[in-house]
N, C-alpha and C positions, 0 to 999 in steps of 0.2 A: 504493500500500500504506500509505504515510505517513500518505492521507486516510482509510482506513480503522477504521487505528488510533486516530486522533485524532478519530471521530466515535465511536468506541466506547468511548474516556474520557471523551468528555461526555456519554452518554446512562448511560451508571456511574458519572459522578461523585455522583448523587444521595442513592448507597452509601455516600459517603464522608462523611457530613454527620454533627456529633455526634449529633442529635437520632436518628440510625437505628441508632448504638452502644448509646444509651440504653437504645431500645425493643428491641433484641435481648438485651440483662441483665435490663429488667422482662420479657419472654417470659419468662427462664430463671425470673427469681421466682416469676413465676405459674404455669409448668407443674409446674415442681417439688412443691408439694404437692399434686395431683390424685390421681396414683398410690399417694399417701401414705394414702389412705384409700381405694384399692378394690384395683387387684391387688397391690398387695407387700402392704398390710393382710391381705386375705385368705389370702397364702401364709402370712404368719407365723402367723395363729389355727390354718390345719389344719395348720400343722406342730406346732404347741402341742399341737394335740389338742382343740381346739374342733369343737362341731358344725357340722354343715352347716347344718341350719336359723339356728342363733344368726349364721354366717357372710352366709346369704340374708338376714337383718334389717339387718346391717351397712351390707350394699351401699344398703340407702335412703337412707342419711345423704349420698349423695352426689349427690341428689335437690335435695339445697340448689342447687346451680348454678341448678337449671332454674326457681327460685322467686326468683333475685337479684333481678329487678324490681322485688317486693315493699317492700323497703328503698332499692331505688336512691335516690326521693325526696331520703331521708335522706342520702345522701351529695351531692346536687347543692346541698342547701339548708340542710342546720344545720353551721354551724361546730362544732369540736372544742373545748374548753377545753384553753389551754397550747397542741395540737396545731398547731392554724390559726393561732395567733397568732405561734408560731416557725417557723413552715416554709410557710405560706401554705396555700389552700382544699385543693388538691389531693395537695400533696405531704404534708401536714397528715393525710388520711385514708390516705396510702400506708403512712407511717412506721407508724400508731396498726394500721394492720392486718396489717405484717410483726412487727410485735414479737406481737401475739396470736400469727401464726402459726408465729415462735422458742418464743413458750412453752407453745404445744397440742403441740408439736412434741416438746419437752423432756419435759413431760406424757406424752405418749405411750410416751417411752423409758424412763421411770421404773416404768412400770407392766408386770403379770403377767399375760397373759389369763389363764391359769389362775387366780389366788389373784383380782382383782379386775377381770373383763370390763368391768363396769359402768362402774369409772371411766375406763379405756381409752375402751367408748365416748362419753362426754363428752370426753375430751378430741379424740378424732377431730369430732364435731359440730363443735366448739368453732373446729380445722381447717379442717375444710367451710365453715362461716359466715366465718371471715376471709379463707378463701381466694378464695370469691364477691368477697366485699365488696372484696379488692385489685383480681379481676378489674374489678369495676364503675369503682374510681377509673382503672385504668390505662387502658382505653379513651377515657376523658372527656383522661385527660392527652392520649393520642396523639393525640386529635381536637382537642383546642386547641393544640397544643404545632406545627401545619406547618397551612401551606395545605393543601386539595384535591386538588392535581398531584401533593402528597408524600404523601398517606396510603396509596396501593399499597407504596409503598418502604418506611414504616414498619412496614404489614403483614405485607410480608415477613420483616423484620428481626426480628419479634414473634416469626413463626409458626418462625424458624431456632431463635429462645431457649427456646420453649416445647416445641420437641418432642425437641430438647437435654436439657433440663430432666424431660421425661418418660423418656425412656432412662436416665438419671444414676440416676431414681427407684423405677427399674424392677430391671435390669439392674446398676447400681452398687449399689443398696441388698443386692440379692441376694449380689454377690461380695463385697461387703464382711462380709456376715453368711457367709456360707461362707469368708470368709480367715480371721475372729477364731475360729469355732469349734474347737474341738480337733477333732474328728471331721464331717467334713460330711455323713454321713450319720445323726448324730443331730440332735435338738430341743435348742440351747444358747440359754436367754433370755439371755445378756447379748451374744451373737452379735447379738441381733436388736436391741436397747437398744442397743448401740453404735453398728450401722447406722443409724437414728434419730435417734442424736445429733447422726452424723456431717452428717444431711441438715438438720438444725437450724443448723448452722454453717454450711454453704452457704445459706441464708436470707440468711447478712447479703451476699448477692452484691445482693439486694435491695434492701437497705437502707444500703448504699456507695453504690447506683447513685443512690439516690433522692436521699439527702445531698447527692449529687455535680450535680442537675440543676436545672434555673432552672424555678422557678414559674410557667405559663404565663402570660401578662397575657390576659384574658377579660373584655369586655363585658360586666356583669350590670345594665348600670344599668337596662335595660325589664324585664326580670324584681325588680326590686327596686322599682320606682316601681311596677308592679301588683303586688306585696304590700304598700306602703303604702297605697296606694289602698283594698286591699281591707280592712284593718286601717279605714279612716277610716269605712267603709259599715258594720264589724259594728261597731263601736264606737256608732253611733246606738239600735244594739238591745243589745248586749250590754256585761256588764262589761267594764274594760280589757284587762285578761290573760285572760278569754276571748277577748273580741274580738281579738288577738293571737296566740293558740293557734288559732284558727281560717282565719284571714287565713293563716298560714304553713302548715298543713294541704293547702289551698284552691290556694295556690299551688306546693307542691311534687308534688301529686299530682295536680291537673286541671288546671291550666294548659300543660303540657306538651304534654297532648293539644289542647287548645286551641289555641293556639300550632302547632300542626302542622297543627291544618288549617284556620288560619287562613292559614298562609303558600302553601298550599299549592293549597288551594280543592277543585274538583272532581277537580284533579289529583289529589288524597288517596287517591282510589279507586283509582286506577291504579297508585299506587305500591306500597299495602299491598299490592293482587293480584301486581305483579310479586314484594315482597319475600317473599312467600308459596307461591312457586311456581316462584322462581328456581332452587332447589337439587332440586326433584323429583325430574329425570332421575338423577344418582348419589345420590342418596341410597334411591329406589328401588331402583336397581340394587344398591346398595353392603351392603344390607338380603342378598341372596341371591350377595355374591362368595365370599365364603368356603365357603360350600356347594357352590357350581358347583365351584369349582378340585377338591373332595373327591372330587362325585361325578365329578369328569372323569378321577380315578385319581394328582394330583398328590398326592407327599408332603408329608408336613409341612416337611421341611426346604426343599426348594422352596417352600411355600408361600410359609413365614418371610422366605424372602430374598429371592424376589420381591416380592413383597405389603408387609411390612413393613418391611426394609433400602431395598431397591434403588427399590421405589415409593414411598418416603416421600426417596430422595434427588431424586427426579422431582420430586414434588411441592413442595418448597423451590426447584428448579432454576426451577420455573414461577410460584410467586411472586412469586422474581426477576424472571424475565422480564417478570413481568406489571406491575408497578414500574415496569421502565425504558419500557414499551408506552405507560403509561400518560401519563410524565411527557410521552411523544413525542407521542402522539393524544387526550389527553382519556378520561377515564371513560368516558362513554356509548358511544363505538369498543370498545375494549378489552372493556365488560360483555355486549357485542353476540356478541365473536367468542370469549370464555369461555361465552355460554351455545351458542353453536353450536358449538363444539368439544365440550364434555362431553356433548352432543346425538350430534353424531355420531360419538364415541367406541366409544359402546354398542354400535353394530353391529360391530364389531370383535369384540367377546364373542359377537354371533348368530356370527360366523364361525367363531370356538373350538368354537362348540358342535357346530356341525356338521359340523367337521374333528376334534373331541375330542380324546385325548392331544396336545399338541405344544410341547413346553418353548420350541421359538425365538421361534412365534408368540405364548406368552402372554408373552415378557418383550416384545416387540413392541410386544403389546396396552396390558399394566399400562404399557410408558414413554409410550407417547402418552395414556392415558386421564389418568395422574396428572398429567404435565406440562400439561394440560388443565385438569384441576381444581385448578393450582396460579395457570395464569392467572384464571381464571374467580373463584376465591376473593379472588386479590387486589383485581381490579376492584373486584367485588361491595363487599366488607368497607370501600374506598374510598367506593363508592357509599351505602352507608349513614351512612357518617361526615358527609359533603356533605349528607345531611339532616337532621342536627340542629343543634338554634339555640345560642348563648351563655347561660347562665344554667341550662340543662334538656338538656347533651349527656349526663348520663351516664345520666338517667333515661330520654330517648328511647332511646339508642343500645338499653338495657337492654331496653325492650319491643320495639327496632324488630329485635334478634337473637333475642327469642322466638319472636316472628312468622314467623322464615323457616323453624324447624322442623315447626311444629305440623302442618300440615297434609300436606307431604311426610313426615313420619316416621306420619300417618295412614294416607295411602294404602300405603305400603309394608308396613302390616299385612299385606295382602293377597298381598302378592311371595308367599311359598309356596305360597298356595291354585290363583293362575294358572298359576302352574311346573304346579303339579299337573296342573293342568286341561290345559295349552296347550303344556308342554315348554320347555327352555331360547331354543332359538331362535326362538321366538314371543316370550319374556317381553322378551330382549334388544330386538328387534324395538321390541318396546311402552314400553319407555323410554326409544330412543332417540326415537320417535311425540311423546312428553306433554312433551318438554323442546323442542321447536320452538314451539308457540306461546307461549313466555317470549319469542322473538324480536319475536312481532307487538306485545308487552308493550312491548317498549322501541321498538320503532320509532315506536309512539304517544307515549309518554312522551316522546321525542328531541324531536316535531313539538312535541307542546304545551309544551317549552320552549322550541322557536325561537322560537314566536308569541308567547310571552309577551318574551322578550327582545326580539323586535321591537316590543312594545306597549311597553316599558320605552325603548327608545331613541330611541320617536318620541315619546310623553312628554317625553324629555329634551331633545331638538330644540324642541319644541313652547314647552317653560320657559324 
């Protein structure tokens, strides 16, 4: 029993490391203001009495996320003035984008949707853009700040702070604005302002934690010697300070890509399809959960608690696990049996469908699917950490996490149309089908890094 235990504090002690305290406070920073500009924003406008339409405009500003790549460049390659020089690269652009997001934040609480909507929404944009832009440095930080073996455990520890972070924003913002009101069944703006405020001052949970953490040491000196390089070649064509402006251009936004498949080769192919196709199977499904549990007769309150309490404590629980899986078996094991667990998860839901009302089997269902997708995401989010380079993490990380949506949140257009066509327990069926060959994906991908490691250490024999 002794050996039990003490085999279970060392595969947890990975838990125990500062650097996974850290990433679970910047979680809480970063999820914290996501909410802050879609659902609590939107309850306080239609409680105000704003329109719906004016309300549906709103919600695009939170469109910014899905566009952060755009600017990542910019955070992997230009130093901050003052910023970068007191706090270093990283920590330099975390500071510069929590204090924006203390004073969009304050901004926000100052303002009347009634008397001036407009300035409101600037300062939510204002929000949204800092908020991306922390999300962008905090990923580069956790990917420089641990090996490989630790980025499942840091992801976990993210994903505890961040969805923490969104309940506080949600849920807290709400009771907060209903305890200050006089009356909680009227419209009170300073109810809502206070709320606001309040989530303003938990920002600097943030910005304690940031102060508080060591500037990771990062190899840039190959990304710095090709931007001098490339500086020395426009410089025979062009003025200096163009030639300079361009050379940094050049190399903050194609080098990257470059650089990726130059380390990478043919493999390139393989990897973008995997990271493209990895998330299919639940996000497919996940497109028509809500809908099913409705049409299947569950209430709302059920829903709630399954769905979003109790499945979302699944889903942390499988993080975890996927963490400690990881630091035991390597990435490529662990990405393996997350995507074949979420694979065959699904059919768990053909079964619902076709037994329909049954409260025991769906919490059944939701704790093995979430705890599934809490391995599987862990891996994964690991998995892509491990592929970018020194000098361009925050810029790859930022396209290589576009990448996994686009085309799974494509095909899922379609999730109603099939229901339609083909009935719940066909669709289930059919997304447990499309997330199997993500398997044959990595089994290739596994081989053509053994050969290559092998190529690498008979090389090294050879020298």
């Amino acid at each position: 029993m002794s050996d039990i235990l003490s085999r279970c504090r060392d595969l947890m002690a990975v838990y125990y490391h500062k650097r996974v305290l850290i990433l679970l406070l910047l979680g809480f920073s970063a999820g914290l203001p996501l909410m802050l500009v879609f659902s609590t924003l939107s309850f306080w406008l239609r409680e105000a009495g704003v329109d719906r339409a004016a309300i549906g405009y709103f919600s695009w500003i939170a469109l910014t996320y899905a566009f952060k790549w755009v600017w990542s460049p910019l955070v992997d390659r230009m130093s901050l003035p003052v910023f970068t020089a007191f706090f270093g690269r990283r920590r330099g652009w975390m500071i510069f984008a929590q204090l924006c997001l203390v004073a969009a934040i304050i901004g926000m609480s100052l303002c009347d949707p009634i008397e001036d909507l407009e300035r409101l929404a600037l300062f939510a944009l204002l929000l949204a853009f800092a908020s991306a832009t922390q999300d962008i440095v905090i990923d580069a930080f956790r990917i420089e700040s641990a090996p490989e073996k630790m980025q499942a455990a840091l992801a976990a520890a993210y994903q505890v702070g961040y969805r923490s972070a969104m309940i506080v924003a949600t849920a807290g913002a709400l009771t907060i604005a209903a305890w200050v009101s006089p009356d909680s069944q009227d419209y009170n703006l300073a109810s809502w302002q206070t709320a606001y405020f309040v989530m303003a001052l938990l920002m600097c949970v943030g910005l304690i934690t940031t102060l508080c953490a060591k500037e990771p040491q990062v190899d840039t000196r190959d990304a710095d010697q090709q931007e001098q390089a490339l500086q020395q070649e426009f410089a025979s064509r062009y003025p200096k300070k163009v030639a300079k402006i361009l050379a940094w251009l050049y190399s903050a936004s194609v080098l990257p890509f470059v650089d990726f498949f130059k380390r990478y080769g043919k493999s390139a192919i393989l990897i973008l399809l995997l990271i493209s196709c990895y998330r299919i199977s639940d996000i497919v499904m996940g497109i028509m959960a809500n809908v099913f549990y409705v049409d299947m007769g569950f209430s709302k309150e059920e829903i709630a608690f399954l769905s979003k309490v109790y499945g979302l404590i699944m889903t942390l629980i499988g993080a975890g696990a996927g963490g400690v899986l990881i630091m035991r078996y390597g990435t490529m094991k662990i990405l393996f049996l997350g995507a074949f667990l979420v694979a065959f998860t699904n059919l768990l839901f053909a079964w619902q469908a076709y037994i329909g009302y049954d409260i025991s089997f769906l919490t059944f269902a939701i704790s093995v699917d979430n705890f599934s997708a809490g391995i599987a995401t862990a891996a994964f989010i690991a998995y892509l950490s491990s592929l970018t380079s020194s000098g361009y993490s925050a810029t790859q990380y930022a396209l290589l996490s576009s990448i996994m949506l686009l085309f799974p949140k494509f095909i899922a257009g379609f999730s109603g149309t099939y229901v339609n066509a083909f009935g719940y327990v066909n669709f289930f069926i059919a997304a447990s089908l499309i997330g199997f060959p993500v398997l044959i994906l990595i089994t290739l991908l596994n081989k053509a890094n053994n050969k290559q490691q092998t190529r690498s250490d008979e090389q090294t024999e050879n020298s």
